[in-house]
C-alpha positions as CSV (number, residue, x, y, z in Angstrom):
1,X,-15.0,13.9,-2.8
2,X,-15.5,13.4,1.0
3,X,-12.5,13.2,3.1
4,X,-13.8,12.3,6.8
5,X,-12.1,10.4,9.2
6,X,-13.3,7.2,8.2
7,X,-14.2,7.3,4.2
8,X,-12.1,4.9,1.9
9,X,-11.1,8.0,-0.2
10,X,-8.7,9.0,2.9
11,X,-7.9,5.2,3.9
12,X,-6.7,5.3,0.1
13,X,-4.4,7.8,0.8
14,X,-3.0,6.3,4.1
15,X,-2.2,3.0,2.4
16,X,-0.9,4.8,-0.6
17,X,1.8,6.6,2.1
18,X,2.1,3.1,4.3
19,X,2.9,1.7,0.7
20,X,5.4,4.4,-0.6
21,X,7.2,4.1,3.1
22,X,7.6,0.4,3.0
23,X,9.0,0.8,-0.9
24,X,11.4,3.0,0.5
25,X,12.1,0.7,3.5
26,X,12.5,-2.4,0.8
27,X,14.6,-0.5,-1.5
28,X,17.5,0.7,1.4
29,X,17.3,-3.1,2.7
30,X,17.8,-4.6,-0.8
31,X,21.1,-6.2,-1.9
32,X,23.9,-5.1,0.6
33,X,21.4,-4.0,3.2
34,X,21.6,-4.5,6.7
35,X,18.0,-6.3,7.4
36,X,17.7,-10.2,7.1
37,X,16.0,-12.2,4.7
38,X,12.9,-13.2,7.1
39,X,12.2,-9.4,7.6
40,X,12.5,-8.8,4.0
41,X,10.4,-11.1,3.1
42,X,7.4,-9.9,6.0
43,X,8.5,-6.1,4.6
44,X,7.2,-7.2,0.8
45,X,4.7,-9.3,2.2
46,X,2.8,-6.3,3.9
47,X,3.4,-4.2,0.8
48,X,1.8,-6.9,-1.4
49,X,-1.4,-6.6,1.6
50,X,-1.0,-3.0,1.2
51,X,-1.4,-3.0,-2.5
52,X,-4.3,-5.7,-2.4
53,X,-6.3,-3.7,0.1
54,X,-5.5,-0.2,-2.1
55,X,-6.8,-1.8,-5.4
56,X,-10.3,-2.9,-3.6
57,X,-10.4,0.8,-2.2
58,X,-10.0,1.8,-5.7
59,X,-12.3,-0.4,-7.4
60,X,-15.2,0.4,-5.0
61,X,-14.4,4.8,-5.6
62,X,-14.1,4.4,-9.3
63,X,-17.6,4.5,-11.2
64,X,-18.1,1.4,-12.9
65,X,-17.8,1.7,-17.1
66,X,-20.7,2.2,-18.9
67,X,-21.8,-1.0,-21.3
């Protein structure tokens, strides 16, 4: 697999990392947590983009199943 600048194999990755960092960022600004609702709310927004976005990616690398 090709992983030049611009091939979805290595935008895969970077959203995969852009997704892991904002799970991270979600998790420490859960219950307790010093970020407000509003940016909490944007934060799981962009991960559900992210994970939108990631599961096209994947869909278009993956061979389709033979009939």
């Amino acid at each position: 697999m090709e992983y030049n600048l611009h091939s979805p194999a290595r935008e895969l990755i970077e959203l995969r990392m852009a997704h892991a960092d904002l799970d991270l960022l979600i998790d420490a600004a859960g219950p307790g947590g010093t970020v407000d609702e509003l940016t909490l709310r944007r934060l799981k927004k962009r991960r559900l983009q992210l994970r939108d976005r990631m599961a096209c990616l994947e869909r278009l690398l993956e061979p389709p199943e033979p009939a």
